[in-house]
N, C-alpha and C positions, 0 to 999 in steps of 0.2 A: 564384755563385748559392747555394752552401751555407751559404757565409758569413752572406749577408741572410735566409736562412730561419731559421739559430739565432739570430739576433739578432732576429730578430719576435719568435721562440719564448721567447726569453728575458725582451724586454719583456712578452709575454703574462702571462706565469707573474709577473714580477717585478708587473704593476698587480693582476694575481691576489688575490696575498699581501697586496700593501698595504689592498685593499679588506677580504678578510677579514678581517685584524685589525681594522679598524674597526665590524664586524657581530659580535653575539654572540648568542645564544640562548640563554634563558632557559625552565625547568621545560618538559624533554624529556619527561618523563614528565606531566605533568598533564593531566587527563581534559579539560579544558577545549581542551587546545592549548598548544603553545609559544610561545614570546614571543620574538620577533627584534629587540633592541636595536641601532638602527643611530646609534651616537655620534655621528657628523658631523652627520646628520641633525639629531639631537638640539642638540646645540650651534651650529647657525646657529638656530633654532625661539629658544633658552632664554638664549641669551646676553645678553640686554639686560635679562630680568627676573629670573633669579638668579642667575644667574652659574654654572651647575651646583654651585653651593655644597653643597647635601643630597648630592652626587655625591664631589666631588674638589675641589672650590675652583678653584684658578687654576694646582693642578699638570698635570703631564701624565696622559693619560687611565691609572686604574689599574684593576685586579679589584676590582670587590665583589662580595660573596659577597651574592646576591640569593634570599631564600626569600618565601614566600606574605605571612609577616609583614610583613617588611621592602617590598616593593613594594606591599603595601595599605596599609601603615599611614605610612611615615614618608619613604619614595621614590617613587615612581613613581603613585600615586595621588595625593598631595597636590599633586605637582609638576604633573600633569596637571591636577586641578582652577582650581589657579591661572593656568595657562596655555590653558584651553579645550582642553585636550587631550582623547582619548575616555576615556571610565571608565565603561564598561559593559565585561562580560567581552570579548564579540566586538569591542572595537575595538582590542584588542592581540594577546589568543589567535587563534590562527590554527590550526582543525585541518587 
């Protein structure tokens, strides 16, 4: 019985970690609210219109270093527009 409790436990924690890496959060500090980038999400949504090209191309998922610039002007807002995404503050910021 101990055996199959650390073994749940262990799957638990193991789908844990896998999910979280695939979730990131973005501007902790912005008075507007943080911004939760969920990449999977994102790449079933974007894969057929650009391929997350503005992103990372066709490597595997990497860091970018995302500031207010960078998400308004040449990621995350353009990418939104073209895809009916939201782009109003309150439909990414989440206070």
């Amino acid at each position: 019985m101990k055996k199959l409790i650390v073994a749940l436990m262990l799957v638990a924690f193991a789908a844990t970690t896998t999910m979280a890496a695939d979730v990131v959060i973005y501007g902790k500090d912005c008075k507007k609210g943080a911004v939760t980038f969920n990449h999977k999400m994102h790449g079933e949504k974007v894969v057929d219109s650009c391929k997350n090209a503005a992103c990372h191309g066709d490597a595997a998922p990497t860091k970018i270093a995302v500031n207010k610039k960078t998400a308004h002007g040449k990621l995350c807002k353009v990418c939104h527009k073209k895809n009916a995404g939201p782009t109003k503050c309150g439909g990414c910021h989440i206070k």
